[in-house]
N, C-alpha and C positions, 0 to 999 in steps of 0.2 A: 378366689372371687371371679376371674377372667372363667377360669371352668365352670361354674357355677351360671351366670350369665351365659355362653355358648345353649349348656343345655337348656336353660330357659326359653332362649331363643329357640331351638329344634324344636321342644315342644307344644312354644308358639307358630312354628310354620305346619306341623303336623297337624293341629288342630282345625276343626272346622270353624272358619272365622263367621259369626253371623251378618246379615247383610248392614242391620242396623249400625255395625262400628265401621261402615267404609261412607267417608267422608265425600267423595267424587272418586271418578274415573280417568285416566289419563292412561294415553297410549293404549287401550284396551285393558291398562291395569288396575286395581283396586287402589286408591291412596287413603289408607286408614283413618282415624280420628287418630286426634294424639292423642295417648292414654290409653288406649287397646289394648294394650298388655295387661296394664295393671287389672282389666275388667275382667280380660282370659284369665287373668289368676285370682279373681274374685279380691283384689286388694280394693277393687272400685265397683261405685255398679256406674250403668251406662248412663245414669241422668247425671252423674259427676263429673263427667269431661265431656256433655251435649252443649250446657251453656258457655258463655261468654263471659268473661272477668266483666268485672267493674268498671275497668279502665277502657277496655274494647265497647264497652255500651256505651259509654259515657259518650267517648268519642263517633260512634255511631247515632246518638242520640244527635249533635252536634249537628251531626252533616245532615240527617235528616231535614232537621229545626230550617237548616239554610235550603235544600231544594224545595221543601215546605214552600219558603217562601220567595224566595228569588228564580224556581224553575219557571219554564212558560211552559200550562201543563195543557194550552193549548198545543202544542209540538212537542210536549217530551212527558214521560210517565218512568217514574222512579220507583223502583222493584227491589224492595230490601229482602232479609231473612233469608241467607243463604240458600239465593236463587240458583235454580239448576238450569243448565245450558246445553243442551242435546245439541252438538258436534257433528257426529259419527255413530255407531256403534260403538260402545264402551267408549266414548268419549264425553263424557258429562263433568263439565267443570262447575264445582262451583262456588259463587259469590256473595259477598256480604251485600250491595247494592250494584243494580245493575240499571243506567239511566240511557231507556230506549226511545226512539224516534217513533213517535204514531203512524208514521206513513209505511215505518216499516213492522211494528208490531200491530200489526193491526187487527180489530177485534175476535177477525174467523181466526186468528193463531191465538185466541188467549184457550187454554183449554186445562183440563186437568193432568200435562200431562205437561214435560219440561220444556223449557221456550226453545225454538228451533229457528231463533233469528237473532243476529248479533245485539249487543248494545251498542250505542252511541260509544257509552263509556263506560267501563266495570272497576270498580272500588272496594280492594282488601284491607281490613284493619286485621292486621299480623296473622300470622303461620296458625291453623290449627288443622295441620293434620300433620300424623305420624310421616316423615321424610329424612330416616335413619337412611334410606339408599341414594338417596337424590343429591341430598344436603339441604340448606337453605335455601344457598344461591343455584343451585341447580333445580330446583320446585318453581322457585318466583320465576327462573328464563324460559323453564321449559311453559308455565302453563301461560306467562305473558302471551310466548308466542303462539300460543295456537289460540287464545282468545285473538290477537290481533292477528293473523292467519285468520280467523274464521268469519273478520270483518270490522273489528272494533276498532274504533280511531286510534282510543286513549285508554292503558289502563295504569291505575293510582293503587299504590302499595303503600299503608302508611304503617311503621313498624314501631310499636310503643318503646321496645325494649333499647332501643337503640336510637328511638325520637330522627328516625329519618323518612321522608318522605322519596317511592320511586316513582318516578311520570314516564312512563315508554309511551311513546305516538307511534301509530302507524307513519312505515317509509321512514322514521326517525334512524341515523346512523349509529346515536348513541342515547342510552338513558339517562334521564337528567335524576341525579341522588341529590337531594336537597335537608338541608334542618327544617325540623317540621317547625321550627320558630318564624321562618320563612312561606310568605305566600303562594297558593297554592290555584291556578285556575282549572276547575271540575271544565265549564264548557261555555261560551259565550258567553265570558266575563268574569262568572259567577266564580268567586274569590273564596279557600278558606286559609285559616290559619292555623293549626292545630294547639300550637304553644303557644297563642296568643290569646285564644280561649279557654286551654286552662287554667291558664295561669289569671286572667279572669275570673275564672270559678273557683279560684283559691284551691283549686288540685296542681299538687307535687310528683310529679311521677318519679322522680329519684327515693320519695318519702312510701311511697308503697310497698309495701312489703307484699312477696306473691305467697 
């Protein structure tokens, strides 16, 4: 099996990866969708690991609902659907929602091409990309900190599988891991609760089956 696997992998690295399965850039390198493989060996096709679970929408649906209605969208504009974030060269991180300041995204940068000014705040609802080199916890440290290197106050990791909530602030010593059953401040005030809404909406996330 372990031999089996090896050369799968070789001749997942030999192959020419298409652009459509690399998920963002980091450090000038490709970070793939998860799931890539299985596409390279035709066990998948590409619309099968493009969308978002259930549980990642739900939850995104959520936070929407609330900047919806408690952003002041005279000062801030909330940029969902895994926004892209031009860095550097080969460095395009990107996001599930990203909630920027007007004075600093302002209209001559909206353009067809990826934002090239921080957010306020950027907001991940779980891991979807391939991060077999990195690990987990080496993906969330590495790409916090070049989002907040590149200007962002605050950014929010919130991880289903594990119902933890991460908040890194800029100049912050250490990040604060929280139960996502626990409140959660996005930016001037504006409050959510993960596990307090769905357990509202009569969803179980232990009850999910993936």
């Amino acid at each position: 099996m372990v031999a089996a696997n090896v050369l799968e992998n070789k001749k997942t690295k030999k192959r020419a990866i298409p652009e459509s399965l690399v998920y963002e850039y980091l450090d000038g390198k490709p970070i793939y969708r998860k799931g890539y493989k299985d596409v390279l060996n035709k066990k998948k096709k590409l619309e099968e690991i493009m969308g978002t679970s259930g549980l990642q929408s739900y939850i995104l649906w959520y936070l929407l609902q609330v900047l919806a209605t408690k952003l002041d969208t005279k000062k801030y504009v909330a940029l969902p659907n895994e926004i892209g974030t031009h860095i550097a060269h080969k460095e395009n991180p990107a996001s599930d929602i990203g909630i920027f300041e007007k004075s600093v995204l302002t209209p001559n940068r909206v353009t067809t091409k990826y934002v090239d000014v921080p957010a306020k705040v950027f907001i991940e609802v779980d891991i979807r990309a391939a991060v077999e080199d990195l690990g987990e916890t080496g993906y969330i440290n590495l790409k916090t900190r070049k989002l907040l290197d590149f200007g962002a106050e605050k950014v929010i990791w919130i991880l289903s599988e594990i119902q933890q909530v991460i908040v890194a602030e800029k100049g912050a010593k250490n990040w604060l891991w929280m139960n996502w059953n626990e409140s959660v401040e996005l930016l001037d005030g504006i409050q959510i609760n993960i596990g307090a809404y769905l357990k509202e909406e009569g969803i179980d996330p232990k009850a999910i089956s993936e």
